[in-house]
C-alpha positions, 0 to 999 in steps of 0.5 A: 886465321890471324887478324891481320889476315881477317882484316885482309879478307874483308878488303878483297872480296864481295861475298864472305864464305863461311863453311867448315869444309875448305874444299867445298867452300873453294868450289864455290868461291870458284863459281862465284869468280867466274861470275865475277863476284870475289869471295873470302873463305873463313871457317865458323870458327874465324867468323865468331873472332871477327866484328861488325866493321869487319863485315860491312864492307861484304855485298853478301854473306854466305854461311853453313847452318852451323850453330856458332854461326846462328848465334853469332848473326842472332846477336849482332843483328840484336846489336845492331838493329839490322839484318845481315845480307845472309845466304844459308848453303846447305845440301838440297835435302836439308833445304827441303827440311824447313826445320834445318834453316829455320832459325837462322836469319837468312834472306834467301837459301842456296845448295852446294849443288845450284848451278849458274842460273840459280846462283843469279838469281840468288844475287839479285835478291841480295841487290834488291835486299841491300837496296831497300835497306839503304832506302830504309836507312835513308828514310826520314818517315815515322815508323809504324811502332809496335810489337803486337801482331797486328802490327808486326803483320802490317809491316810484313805486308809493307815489305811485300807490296812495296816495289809493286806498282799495285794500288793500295787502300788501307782502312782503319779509325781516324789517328791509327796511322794509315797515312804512316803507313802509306809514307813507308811504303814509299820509302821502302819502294823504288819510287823513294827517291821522287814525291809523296805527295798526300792530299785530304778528299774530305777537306776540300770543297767537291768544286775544287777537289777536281782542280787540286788534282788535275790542276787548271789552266789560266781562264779556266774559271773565274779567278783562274788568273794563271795556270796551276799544276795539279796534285798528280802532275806534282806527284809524276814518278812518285806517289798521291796519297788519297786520304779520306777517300770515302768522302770524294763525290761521286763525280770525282770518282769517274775522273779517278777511274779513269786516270787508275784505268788509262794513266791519263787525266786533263787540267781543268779548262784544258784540251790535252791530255796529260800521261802520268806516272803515278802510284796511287794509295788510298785512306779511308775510316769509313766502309766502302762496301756499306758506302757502295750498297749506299750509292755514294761510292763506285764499285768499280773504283773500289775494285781499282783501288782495293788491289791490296788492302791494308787493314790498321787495328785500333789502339784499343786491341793493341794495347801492348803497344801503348808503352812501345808508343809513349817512348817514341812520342817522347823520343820525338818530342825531345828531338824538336827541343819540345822539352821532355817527361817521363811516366812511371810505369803506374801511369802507363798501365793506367794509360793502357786501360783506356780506349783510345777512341782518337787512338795515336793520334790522341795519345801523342796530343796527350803525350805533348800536353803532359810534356808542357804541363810537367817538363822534365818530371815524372808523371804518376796516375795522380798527373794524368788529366781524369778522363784518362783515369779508369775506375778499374785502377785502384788509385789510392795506393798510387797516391805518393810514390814510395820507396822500396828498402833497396831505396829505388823509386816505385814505377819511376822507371821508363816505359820500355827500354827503346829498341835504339837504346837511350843516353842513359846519363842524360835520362838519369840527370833528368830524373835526378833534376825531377826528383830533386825539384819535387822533394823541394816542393814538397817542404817548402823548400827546406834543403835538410828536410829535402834530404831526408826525403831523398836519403841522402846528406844535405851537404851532398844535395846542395852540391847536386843543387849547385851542379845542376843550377837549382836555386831555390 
């Protein structure tokens, strides 16, 4: 196929057909006519010769397990950062063999020999899929980051409980990230588009945690002087996140049974009763079930709300996502205009070696510190405040930071290279500007002296000074 007939058949159909058998590929093409669906046929061959703006405009992708093929979709979607909406066709005894489709980065599978009924069913799991990645793409809320298993697992159960209406109770130390999670399963579901509306159980005064939920009517009590709307009137169609759920009075815990078991509720000094819609998810660092042996929590309750319960790992066993973290926490900080800093990698496996007891949370209050204290330098082990310096690191060797033969600077590097990439000439003058600073610093400002340091003539750090405003 030219491009010009790629180019052509990328504008006239919805699904994109890949097979190395024409007539096979036409019959299909002609059943997904008939449910008016267009379709483009291309051999494997054709598809490798075309590029992504070629594919975006296809609803679907439907392909042959064809090696080129699998390579091709491995790489782009590496590229890209996204999964393709791919149906893989093979004949029903290669579908019933796992190890046949398994490494191919399909959503949902389809046999030359499906018939209408399946062939529906197979596009409405390409709706529902193109759906939640326009959600994801619109989505403004953090992301869980990690690449440990137990974040890789968590993510994996975000995408199976997200369009249910099923109640959710998620558990894990203060700062891990429960209330992230709970923003991304809101995203990811069809409630995006209305409210998520958070709500901390512990930090309200039991005597008015009642009326911040269900809200009042004027005269209700004194000081009541209008009427107020409630957190679950506030949340009607979307979401009320209950953080620190352990924490609400038992009182409370009756009103909310019922609100989970009839979907009605009453303002506080009102005689009405409310309907809601409103999917309810829950947070707490403490065990329910040692709180329920207490009497201080409702079995009951707990049984409502732990229909799927989502359990977050503290950042100590996780500590492969340290590095991971860090350069998002940098990311963020730079995009707010909070200035920036980097750590070389001698500081991050310090940093790895700690505890975490206030987990992300802490980090990121340690990462916002480091940024203030050091703009745009690099910080080394020797920076890092001592409580986060473990006696199991040798420290002594990381004293000054050396230069290799090649010239290239010990752990200045990054942490990791960000999945989304990075501006690399922007981060290079930050490290440069740093680097300069500090060889300056360190002679007392003597520019002959500074060039040394930094193998180069002084006539060429003068002009870097002068490019980059360095007045000294």
């Amino acid at each position: 196929m030219t491009n010009s007939s790629i180019e052509q058949a990328s504008n006239s159909g919805e699904i994109l057909i890949v097979d190395t058998d024409l007539e096979r590929a036409k019959s299909l093409q002609r059943l997904l006519a008939f449910i008016k669906y267009p379709a483009d046929t291309v051999t494997p061959l054709q598809l490798v010769e075309m590029d992504k703006e070629s594919l975006d405009p296809y609803l679907s992708i439907f392909t042959i397990n064809d090696d080129s093929v699998r390579s091709f979709f491995l790489e782009i979607n590496k590229k890209n950062k996204c999964l393709y909406p791919l149906v893989v066709v093979a004949y029903k005894q290669q579908l019933d063999d796992q190890n046949v489709v398994v490494h191919l980065p399909y959503i949902t599978a389809l046999c030359f020999e499906a018939d209408y009924y399946s062939l529906s069913q197979v596009l409405d799991n390409i709706k529902n899929h193109n759906k939640r990645e326009r959600r994801l793409t619109n989505c403004a809320c953090q992301n869980l980051i990690g690449r440990s298993p137990a974040i890789t697992f968590i993510n994996h159960m975000i995408e199976q409980v997200a369009d249910t209406t099923a109640s959710v109770l998620i558990s894990g130390e203060s700062g891990t990230g429960k209330e992230v999670i709970a923003r991304n399963i809101h995203a990811q579901s069809n409630r995006a588009d209305k409210p998520f509306i958070p709500i901390n159980c512990g930090a309200i005064p039991s005597d008015l945690l009642e009326s911040e939920l269900f809200g009042h009517e004027k005269g209700a009590f004194t000081g009541a002087i209008s009427s107020r709307q409630g957190r679950f009137e506030l949340a009607e169609g979307g979401v009320i996140f209950l953080d620190e759920i352990g924490d609400m009075p038992l009182a409370m815990q009756v009103k909310l049974l019922r609100v989970l078991q009839e979907h009605t509720y009453e303002k506080v000094g009102g005689n009405r009763t409310n309907k809601t819609n409103v999917r309810v998810i829950a947070a707490t660092h403490r065990r329910l079930e040692d709180l329920i042996k207490e009497g201080k929590f409702r079995e009951d309750l707990y049984y409502r709300l732990n229909v799927f319960p989502i359990e977050i790992s503290p950042l100590r066993e996780r500590r492969d996502d340290i590095p991971l973290l860090i350069n998002e926490l940098i990311e963020r900080i730079e995009k707010n205009s909070r200035g920036s800093v980097r750590l070389t990698r001698n500081a991050i496996k310090m940093l790895s070696l700690y505890d975490w007891p206030g987990n992300v949370r802490e980090l990121a209050n340690l990462i916002e510190r480091l940024a203030i204290l050091y703009p745009l330098n690099v910080v080394d082990v020797k920076e890092l405040p001592e409580k986060y310096i473990s006696g199991d690191f040798d420290t002594a060797k990381f004293d000054k930071t050396a230069l290799d033969s090649s010239g290239k600077i010990e752990g200045a590097d990054l942490a990791l290279l960000p999945e989304e990439g990075i501006d690399m000439k922007q981060h290079l003058t930050s490290i440069e500007v740093s680097l300069i600073e500090q060889a300056l610093n360190e002679t007392n400002n003597v520019v002959a002296r500074a060039a040394t340091l930094l193998h180069m003539r002084r006539t060429t750090l003068v002009e870097k000074m002068r490019k980059y405003e360095i007045v000294r």
